[in-house]
C-alpha positions in Angstrom: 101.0 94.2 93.9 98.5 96.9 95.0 97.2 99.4 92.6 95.9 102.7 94.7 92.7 104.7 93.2 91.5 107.8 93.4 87.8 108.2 92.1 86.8 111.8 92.0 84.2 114.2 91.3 83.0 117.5 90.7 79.9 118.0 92.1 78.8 120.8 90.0 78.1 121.8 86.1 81.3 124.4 84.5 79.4 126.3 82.5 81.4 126.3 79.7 81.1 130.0 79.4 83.1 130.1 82.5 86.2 128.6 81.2 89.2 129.8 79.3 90.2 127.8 76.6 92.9 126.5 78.0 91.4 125.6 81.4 88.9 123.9 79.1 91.9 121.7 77.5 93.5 121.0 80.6 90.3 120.2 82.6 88.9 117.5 80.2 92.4 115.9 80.2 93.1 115.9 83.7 89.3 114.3 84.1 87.0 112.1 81.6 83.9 114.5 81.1 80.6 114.8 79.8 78.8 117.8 78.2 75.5 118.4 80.1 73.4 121.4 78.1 75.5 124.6 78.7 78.3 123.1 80.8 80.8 120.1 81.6 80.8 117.2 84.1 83.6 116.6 85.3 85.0 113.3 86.1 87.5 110.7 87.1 86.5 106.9 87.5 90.6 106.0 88.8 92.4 109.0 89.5 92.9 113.1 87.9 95.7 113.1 85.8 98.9 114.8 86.8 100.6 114.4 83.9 98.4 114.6 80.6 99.2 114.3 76.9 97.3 116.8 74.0 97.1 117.6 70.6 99.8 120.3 70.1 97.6 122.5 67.7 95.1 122.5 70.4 97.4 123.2 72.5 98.5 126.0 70.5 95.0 127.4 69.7 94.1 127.2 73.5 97.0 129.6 74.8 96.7 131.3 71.7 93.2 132.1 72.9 93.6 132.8 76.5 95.3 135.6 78.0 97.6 134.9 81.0 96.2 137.2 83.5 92.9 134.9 83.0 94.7 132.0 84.0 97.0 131.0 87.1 98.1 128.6 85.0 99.2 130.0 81.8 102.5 131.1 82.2 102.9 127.2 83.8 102.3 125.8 80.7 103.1 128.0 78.3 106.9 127.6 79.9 106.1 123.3 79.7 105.6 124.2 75.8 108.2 126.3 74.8 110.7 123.7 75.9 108.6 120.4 74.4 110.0 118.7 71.3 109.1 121.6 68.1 108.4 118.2 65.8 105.8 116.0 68.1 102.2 116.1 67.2 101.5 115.7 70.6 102.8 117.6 74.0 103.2 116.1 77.4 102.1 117.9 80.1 103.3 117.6 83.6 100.8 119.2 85.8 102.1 118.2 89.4 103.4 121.5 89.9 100.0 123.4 89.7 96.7 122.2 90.5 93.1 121.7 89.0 92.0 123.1 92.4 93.7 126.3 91.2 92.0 126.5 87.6 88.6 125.6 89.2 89.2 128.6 91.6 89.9 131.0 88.5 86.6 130.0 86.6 84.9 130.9 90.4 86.4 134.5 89.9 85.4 134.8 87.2 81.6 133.3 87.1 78.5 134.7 87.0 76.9 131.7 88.4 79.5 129.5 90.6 79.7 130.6 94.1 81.6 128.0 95.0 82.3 123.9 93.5 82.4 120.9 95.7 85.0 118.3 94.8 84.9 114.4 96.2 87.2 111.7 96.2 87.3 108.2 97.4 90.9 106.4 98.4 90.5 102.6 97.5 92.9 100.0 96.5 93.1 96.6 94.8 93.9 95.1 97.7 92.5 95.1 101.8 95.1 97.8 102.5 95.1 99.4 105.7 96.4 102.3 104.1 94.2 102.1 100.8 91.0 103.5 102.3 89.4 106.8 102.8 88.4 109.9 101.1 88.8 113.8 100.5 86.5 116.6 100.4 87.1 119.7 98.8 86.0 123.3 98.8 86.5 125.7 96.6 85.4 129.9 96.5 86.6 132.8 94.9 88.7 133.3 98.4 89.6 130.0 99.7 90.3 126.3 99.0 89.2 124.0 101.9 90.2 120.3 101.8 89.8 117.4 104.8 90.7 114.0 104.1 89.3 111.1 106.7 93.2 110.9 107.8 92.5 114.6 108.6 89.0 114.1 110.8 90.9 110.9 112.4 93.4 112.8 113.7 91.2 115.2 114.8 89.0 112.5 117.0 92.2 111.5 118.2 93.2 114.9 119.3 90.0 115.4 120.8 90.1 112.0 122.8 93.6 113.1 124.1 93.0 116.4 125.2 89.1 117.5 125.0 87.4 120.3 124.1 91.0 121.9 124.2 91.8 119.9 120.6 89.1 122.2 119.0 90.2 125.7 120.8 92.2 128.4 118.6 95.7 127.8 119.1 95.6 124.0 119.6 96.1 123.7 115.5 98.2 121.3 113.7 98.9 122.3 110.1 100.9 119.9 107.7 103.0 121.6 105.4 104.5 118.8 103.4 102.5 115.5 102.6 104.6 112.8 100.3 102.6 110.7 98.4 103.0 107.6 96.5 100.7 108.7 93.5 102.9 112.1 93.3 105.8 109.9 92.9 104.3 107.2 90.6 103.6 110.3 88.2 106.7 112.1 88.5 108.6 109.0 87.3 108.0 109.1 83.5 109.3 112.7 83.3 112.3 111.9 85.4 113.4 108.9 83.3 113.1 110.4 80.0 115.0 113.9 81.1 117.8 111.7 81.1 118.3 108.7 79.1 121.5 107.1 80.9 119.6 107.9 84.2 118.4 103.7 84.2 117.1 100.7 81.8 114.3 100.3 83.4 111.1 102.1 82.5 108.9 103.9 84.6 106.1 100.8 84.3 109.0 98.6 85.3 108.6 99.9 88.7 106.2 98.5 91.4 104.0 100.0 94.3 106.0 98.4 96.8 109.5 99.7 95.1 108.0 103.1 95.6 106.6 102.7 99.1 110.2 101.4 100.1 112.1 104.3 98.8 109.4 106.9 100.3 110.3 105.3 103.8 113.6 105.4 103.0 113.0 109.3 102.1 111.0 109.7 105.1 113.8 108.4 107.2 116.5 109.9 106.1 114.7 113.6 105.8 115.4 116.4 108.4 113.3 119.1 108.0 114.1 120.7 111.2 115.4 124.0 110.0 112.2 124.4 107.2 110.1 123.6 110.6 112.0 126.7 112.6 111.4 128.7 109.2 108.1 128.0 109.3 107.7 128.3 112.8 109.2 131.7 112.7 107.3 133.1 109.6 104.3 132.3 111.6 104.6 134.2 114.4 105.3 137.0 112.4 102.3 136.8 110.1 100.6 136.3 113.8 102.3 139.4 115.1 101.3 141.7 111.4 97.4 139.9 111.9 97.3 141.4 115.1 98.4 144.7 114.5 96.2 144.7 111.9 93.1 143.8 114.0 94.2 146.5 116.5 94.5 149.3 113.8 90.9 148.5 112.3 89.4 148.5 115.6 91.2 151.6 116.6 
């Protein structure tokens, strides 16, 4: 069996003036971290957490303390807590539908300091996977997050060597919209087996990598996405159309 790794960091030093409370919580749960003077280094020697489990008075105190139009993911969690067990000390935390790009973006907004924060990861594996290998960059400013991965610049030489300079033109793009991932899956698994108890036996480390690379090929196979692609498709050649009359009534 193959165990898949993430290592990631965060380049620069959260002040921790910067951060709300909560952010503060979730951050040094979703990464191992280290105080350095003012601020935080964050970390994560395998992989960010998706789903995290805290203290529920901190958890309390932290939303408690931090006012929802601060945070973009407040209301997320706050909704997570309401329906958590009233009786458990601790609170799990499933974070897959949000994103610590998102709460690193906030503290941007909001800093004095941070123009922007640089975030790299490394894709290795347990084993000489052709698959297992790689790495992300992120970056992150008030306006924008920007991520490549070395899948992402691959395809790009590959584009290039097929068709040129053309590859690099405007209007020779390829955006993904949906990217399926074995890790997303791997974390979603404990939440789905205890929603529902007579769901299976089997627990969620019961599973292997390779039963969940078999049933993502299976997914993959069996998915048509044709009508979200005409959607898509379709809502971008209307935003195209708006952009342009846009352009033409500021340069009017």
């Amino acid at each position: 069996m193959a165990d898949y790794f993430e290592p990631t960091v965060v380049q620069q030093i959260i002040p921790n003036a910067d951060m709300t409370p909560l952010e503060r919580l979730l951050l040094t749960h979703i990464f191992q971290s280290e105080r350095d003077d003012d601020g935080w280094y964050f970390f994560a020697e395998e992989c960010p957490a998706n789903v995290i489990v805290v203290d529920r008075e901190s958890l309390v105190a932290a939303l408690a303390e931090t006012r929802d139009e601060d945070s973009s993911v407040h209301a997320y969690v706050a909704e997570q807590f309401a329906s958590a067990a009233t009786d458990d000390a601790e609170v799990d935390l499933d974070l897959s539908g949000t994103s610590w790009e998102f709460m690193l973006q906030d503290i941007i907004k909001r800093s004095g300091t941070l123009a922007h924060v640089t975030v790299v990861s490394a894709f290795t594996c347990s084993k000489m996977r052709p698959d297992g290998f790689g790495g992300m960059a992120v970056l992150i400013t008030a306006d924008a997050i920007r991520g490549k991965s070395t899948n992402d610049i691959l395809g790009e030489f590959l584009d290039e060597a097929e068709h040129g300079s053309l590859a690099a033109a405007p209007g020779f793009g390829d955006h993904i919209l949906l990217r399926l991932t074995e890790q997303n899956v791997r974390a979603a698994l404990p939440e789905i087996i205890g929603a529902d108890p007579s769901l299976t036996t089997v627990g969620a480390e019961d599973i292997a990598d390779s039963d969940i690379r078999a049933a993502c090929l299976a997914v993959v196979e069996r998915t048509d996405l044709s009508e979200e692609r005409g959607a898509a498709v379709f809502n971008a050649a209307i935003g195209a159309i708006r952009q342009a009359e846009q352009r033409r009534a500021t340069s009017a």
